[in-house]
C-alpha positions as CSV (number, residue, x, y, z in Angstrom):
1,X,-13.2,34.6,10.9
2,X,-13.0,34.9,6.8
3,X,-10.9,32.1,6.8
4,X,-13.0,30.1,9.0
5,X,-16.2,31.0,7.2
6,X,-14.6,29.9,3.8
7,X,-13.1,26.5,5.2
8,X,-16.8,25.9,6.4
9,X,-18.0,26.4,2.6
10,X,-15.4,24.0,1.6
11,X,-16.5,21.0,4.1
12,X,-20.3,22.4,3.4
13,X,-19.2,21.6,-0.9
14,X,-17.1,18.5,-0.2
15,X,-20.2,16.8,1.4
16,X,-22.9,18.2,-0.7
17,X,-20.3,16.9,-4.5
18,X,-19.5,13.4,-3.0
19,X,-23.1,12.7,-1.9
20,X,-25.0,13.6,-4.7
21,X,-22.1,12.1,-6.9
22,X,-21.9,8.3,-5.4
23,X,-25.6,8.6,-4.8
24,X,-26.4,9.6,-9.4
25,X,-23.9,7.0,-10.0
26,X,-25.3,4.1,-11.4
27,X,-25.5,0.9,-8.4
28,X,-27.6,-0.1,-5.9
29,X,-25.8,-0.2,-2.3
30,X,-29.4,-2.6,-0.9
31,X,-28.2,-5.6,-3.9
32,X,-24.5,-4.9,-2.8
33,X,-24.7,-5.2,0.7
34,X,-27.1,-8.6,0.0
35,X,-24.8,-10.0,-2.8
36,X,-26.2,-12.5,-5.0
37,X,-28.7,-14.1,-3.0
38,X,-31.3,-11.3,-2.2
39,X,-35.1,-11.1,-2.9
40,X,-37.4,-7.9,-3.5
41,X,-38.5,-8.6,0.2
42,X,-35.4,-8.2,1.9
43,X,-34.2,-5.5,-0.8
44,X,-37.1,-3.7,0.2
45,X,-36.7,-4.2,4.1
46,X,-32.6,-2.9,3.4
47,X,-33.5,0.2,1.6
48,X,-36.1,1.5,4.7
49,X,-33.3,0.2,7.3
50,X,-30.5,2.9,5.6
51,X,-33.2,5.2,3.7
52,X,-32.5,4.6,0.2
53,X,-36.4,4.4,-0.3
54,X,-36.5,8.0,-0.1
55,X,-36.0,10.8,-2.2
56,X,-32.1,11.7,-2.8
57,X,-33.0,15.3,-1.7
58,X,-34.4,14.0,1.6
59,X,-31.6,11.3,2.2
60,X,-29.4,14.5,1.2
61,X,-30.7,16.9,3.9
62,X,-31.0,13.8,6.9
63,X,-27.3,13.0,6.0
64,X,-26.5,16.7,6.6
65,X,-28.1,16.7,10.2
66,X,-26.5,14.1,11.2
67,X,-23.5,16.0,10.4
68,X,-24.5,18.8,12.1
69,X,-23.5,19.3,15.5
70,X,-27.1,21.1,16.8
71,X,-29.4,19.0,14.7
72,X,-33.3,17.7,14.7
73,X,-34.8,14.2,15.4
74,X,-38.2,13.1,15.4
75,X,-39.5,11.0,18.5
76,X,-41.2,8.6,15.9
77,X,-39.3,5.1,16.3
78,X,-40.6,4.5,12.2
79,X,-39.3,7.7,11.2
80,X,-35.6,7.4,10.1
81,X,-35.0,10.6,11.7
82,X,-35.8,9.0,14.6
83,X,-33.5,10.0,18.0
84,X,-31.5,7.3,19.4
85,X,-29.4,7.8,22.3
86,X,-27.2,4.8,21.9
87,X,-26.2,6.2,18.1
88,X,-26.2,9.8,18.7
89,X,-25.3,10.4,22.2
90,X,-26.2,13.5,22.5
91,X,-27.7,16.1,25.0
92,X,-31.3,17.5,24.0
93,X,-31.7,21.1,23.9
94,X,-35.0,21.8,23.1
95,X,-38.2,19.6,22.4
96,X,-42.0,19.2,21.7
97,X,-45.0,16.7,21.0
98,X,-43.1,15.6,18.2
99,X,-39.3,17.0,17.6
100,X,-36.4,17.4,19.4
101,X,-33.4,19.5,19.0
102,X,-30.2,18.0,19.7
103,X,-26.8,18.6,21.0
104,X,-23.9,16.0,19.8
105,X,-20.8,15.2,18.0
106,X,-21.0,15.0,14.2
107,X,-22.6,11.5,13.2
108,X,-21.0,9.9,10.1
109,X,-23.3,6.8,10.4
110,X,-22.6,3.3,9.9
111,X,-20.6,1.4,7.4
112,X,-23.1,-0.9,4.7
113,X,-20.3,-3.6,4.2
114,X,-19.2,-3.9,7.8
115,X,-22.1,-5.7,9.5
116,X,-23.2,-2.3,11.1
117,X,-20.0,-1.0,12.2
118,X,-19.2,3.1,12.5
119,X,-17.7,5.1,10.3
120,X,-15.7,6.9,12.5
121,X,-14.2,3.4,14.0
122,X,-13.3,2.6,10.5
123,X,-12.0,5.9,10.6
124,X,-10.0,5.2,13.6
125,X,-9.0,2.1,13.1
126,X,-7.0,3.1,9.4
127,X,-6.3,7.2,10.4
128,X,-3.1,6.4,12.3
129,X,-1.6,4.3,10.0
130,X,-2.1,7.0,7.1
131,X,-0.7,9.8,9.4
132,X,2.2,7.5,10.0
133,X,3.4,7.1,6.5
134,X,2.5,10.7,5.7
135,X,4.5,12.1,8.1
136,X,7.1,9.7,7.6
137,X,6.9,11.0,3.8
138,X,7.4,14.7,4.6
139,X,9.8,14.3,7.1
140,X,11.9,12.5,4.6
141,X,11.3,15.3,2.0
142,X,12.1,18.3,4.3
143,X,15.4,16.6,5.4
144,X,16.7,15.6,1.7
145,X,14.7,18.0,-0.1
146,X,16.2,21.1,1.6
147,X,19.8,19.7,1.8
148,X,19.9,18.7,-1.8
149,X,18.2,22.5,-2.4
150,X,21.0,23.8,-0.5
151,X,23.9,21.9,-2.0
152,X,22.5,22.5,-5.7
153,X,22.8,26.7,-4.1
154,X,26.5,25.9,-3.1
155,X,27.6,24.4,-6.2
156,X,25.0,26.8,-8.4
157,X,26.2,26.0,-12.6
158,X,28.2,23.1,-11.9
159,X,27.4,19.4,-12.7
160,X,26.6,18.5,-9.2
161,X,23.6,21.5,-9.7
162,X,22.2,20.4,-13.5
163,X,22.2,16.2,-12.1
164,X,20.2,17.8,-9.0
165,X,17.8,19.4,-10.9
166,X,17.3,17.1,-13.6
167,X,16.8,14.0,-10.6
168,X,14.3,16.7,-9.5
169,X,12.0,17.2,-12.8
170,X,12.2,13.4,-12.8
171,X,10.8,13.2,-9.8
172,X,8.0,15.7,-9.9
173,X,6.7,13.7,-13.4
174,X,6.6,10.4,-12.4
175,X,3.2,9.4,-10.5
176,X,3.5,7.9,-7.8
177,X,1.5,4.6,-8.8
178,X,4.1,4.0,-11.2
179,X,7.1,4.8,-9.0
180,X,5.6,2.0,-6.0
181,X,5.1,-0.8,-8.5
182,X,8.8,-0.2,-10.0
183,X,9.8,-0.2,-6.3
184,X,8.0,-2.9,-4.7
185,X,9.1,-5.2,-7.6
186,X,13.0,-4.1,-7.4
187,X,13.4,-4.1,-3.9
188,X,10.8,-6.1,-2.9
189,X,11.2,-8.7,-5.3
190,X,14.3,-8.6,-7.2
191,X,16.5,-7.9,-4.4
192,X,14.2,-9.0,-1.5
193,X,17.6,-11.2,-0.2
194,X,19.4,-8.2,-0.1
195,X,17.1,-5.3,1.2
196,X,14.4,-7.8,3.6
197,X,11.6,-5.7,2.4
198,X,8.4,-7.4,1.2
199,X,6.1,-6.0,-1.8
200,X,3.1,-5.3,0.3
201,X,2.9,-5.2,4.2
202,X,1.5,-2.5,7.1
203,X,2.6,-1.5,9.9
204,X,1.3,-4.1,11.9
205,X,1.3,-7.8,11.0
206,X,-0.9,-10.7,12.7
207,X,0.9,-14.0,13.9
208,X,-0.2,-17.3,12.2
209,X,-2.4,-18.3,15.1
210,X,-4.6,-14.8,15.1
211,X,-3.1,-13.7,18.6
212,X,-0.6,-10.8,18.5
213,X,0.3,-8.3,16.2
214,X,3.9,-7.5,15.7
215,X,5.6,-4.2,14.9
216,X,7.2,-3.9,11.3
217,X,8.7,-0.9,10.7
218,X,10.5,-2.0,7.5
219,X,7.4,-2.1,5.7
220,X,7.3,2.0,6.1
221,X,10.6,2.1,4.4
222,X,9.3,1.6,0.2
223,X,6.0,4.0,0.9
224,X,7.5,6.5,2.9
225,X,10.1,7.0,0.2
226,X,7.9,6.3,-3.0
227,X,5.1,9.1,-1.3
228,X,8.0,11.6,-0.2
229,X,9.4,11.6,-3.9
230,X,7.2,14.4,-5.5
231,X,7.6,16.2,-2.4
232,X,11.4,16.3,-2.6
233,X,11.6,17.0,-6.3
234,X,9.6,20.4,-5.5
235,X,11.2,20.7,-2.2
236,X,14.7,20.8,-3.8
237,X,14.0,23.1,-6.6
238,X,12.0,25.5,-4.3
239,X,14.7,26.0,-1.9
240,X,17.2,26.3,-4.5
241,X,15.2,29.1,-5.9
242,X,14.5,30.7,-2.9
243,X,18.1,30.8,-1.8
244,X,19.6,32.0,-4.6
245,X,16.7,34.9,-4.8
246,X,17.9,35.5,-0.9
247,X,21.8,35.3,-1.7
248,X,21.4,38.3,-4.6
249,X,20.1,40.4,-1.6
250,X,22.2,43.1,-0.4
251,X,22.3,42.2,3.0
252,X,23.6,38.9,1.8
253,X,26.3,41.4,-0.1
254,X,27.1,43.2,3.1
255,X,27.9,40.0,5.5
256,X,30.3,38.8,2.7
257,X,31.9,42.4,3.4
258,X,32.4,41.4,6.6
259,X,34.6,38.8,5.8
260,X,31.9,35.8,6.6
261,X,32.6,32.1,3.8
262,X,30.0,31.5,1.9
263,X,29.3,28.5,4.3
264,X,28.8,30.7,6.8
265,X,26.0,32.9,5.3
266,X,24.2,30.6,3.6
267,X,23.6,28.5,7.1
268,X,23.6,31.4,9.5
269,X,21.5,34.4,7.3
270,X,20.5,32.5,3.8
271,X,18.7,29.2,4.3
272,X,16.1,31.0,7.3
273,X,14.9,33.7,5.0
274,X,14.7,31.3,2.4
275,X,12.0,29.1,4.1
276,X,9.1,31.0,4.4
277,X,7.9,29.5,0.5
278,X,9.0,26.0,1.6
279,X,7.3,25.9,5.0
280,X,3.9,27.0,2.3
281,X,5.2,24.4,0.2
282,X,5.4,21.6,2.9
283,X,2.5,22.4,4.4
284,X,0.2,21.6,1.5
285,X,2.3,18.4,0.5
286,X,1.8,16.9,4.1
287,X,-1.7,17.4,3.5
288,X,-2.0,16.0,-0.1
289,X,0.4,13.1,1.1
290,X,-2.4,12.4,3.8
291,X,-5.6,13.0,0.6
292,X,-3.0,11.1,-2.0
293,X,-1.8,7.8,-0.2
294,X,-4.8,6.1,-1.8
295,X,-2.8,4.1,-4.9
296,X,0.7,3.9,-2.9
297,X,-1.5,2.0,0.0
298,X,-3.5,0.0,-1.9
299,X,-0.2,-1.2,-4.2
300,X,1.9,-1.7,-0.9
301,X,-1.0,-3.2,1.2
302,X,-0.6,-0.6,3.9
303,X,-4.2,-0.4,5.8
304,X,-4.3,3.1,5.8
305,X,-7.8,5.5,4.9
306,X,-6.4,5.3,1.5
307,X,-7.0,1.4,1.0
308,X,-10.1,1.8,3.1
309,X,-11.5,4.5,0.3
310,X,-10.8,2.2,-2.6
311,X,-12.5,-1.2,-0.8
312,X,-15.4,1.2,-0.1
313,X,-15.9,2.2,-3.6
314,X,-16.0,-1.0,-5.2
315,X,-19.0,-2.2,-2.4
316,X,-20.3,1.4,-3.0
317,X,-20.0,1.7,0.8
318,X,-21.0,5.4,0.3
319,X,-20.8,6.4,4.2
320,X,-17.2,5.3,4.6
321,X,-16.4,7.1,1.7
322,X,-17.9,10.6,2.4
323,X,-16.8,10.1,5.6
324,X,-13.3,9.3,5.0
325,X,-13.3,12.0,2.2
326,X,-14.4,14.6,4.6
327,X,-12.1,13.4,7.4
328,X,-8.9,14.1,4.9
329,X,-10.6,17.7,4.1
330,X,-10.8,18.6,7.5
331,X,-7.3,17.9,7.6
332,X,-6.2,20.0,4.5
333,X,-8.2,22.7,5.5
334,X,-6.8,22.9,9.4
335,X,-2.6,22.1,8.1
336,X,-3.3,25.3,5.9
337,X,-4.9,27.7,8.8
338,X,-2.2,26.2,11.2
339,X,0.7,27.4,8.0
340,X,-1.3,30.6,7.9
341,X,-0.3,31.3,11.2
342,X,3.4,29.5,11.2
343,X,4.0,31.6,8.1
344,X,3.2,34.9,10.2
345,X,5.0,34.2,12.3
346,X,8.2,33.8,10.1
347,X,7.5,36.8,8.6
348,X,5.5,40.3,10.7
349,X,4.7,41.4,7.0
350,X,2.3,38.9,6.8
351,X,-1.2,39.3,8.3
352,X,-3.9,37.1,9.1
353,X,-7.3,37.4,8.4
């Protein structure tokens, strides 16, 4: 329950720094969403449609009903609190003369650049692809990262071990910006005859005539790998750490008594004792990869939430943006209680709150 109450907090902070962030910040969404050919009448008529004619305090606490999953409408069709089944679709709970209280699913409202369209369709639309290349990313890491961890342990002060870990601190200090404009231009330029891949491209590509969408799965390839890099930089020198802690043990000692090769303990008693800080480890990188995709989408062209974020920034679409922000710290928060409770279960010392 501690753990929930806390992760509540954190959404209940996320929401409360972004909105009164984007909403300070200097911009007027009303002249963005008209572009250059708007008048005070029709700013004016803009700002009472989405509530920017009222105090940021009071926009502030209506955004955070909407949230809410119980929440309070008024029955006045001029008030902007006003209950409308088609938007809300909810159940009413309670009511009077004047209020009612309301049951529904959390409202993230409607997107200023997209002619009226949800958030959470926006959000529906771009979510997949970002858990695509995310997992894609990690699943990458975990594979290489632990194997390379593992063959650094086997050949522990040798050359094979220094080139690991020195391929390994490269990786952890180059961003990742920097690594998928160095990529897309070598093998998606350079060498495009060789490799196939393009520089930018989704998952999904529309034919010429508008009709279809085809499948590319090549264009996951350059993401996947430029995202899972940092991973597998920290995977490697984690696992390396943690096996060699695990190897000085003196069970470890007493199973090479036994007679067992080194090959032998290391796969059979060393690398699943070894795992519990990795599994920590891998848990908070899938959810950073989901939170950190924003430059490696927007460089490779994958329409993913992290392309979305930065389209909605420059039009100041500040809806998509809180609720694409809060979407990805939902996720964060939920990978770590589900690690929490993997984590136990690796290891009975460990108790959850």
């Amino acid at each position: 329950m501690a753990k929930l109450f806390y992760a509540f907090l954190t959404l209940f902070g996320v929401v409360s720094l972004v909105f009164f962030l984007f909403n300070v910040l200097p911009g007027d969404p009303a002249q963005m969403m008209l572009g250059q050919n708007e008048n005070s009448e029709q700013i004016a008529m803009v700002k009472k449609k989405y509530g920017f004619d009222l105090p940021v305090s009071k926009q502030y606490f209506l955004y955070l009903n909407d949230l809410s999953p119980v929440s309070i409408h008024s029955k006045d069709s001029g008030d902007f609190s006003y209950y409308n089944e088609e938007k809300y679709k909810g159940r009413t709970l309670l009511q009077n003369q004047g209020y009612l209280v309301v049951l529904k699913w959390p409202h993230l409202r409607t997107s200023y650049q997209k002619r009226g369209k949800s958030v959470s369709s926006v959000i529906s639309e771009t979510f997949s692809n970002t858990f695509i290349l995310a997992l894609s990313s990690i699943t990458i890491a975990i594979f290489m990262g632990i194997s390379l961890g593992v063959i650094a342990t086997l050949f522990h002060k040798t050359w094979v071990d220094r080139w690991l870990q020195f391929i390994s601190t490269l990786g952890m200090s180059v961003p990742s910006f920097f690594s998928a404009i160095i990529f897309s231009w070598f093998f998606g330029f350079v060498y495009h005859h060789y490799t196939g891949l393009n520089m930018t491209g989704s998952l999904y590509e529309i034919d010429d005539f508008g009709e279809g969408r085809t499948l590319q799965l090549k264009n996951l390839i350059m993401p996947a790998l430029v995202l899972g890099i940092r991973p597998i930089a920290v995977i490697i020198q984690l696992m390396r750490s943690s096996l060699l802690d695990v190897l000085s043990q003196d069970y470890i000692k007493t199973a090479y008594s036994k007679g067992l090769s080194t090959y032998s303990v290391i796969l059979k008693h060393g690398i699943k004792n070894a795992l519990n800080p990795v599994v920590t480890v891998i848990s908070g990188w899938f959810a950073s990869l989901l939170a950190g995709a924003v430059f490696v989408e927007y460089i490779f062209g994958w329409k993913g939430m992290g392309k979305e974020i930065v389209n909605a920034l420059n039009t100041l679409d500040i809806p998509v943006i809180i609720g694409i922000v809060l979407t990805l710290s939902s996720l964060f928060i939920l990978i770590n209680l589900a690690v929490d409770f993997i984590y136990a279960q690796l290891d009975p010392k460990v108790k959850l709150l």
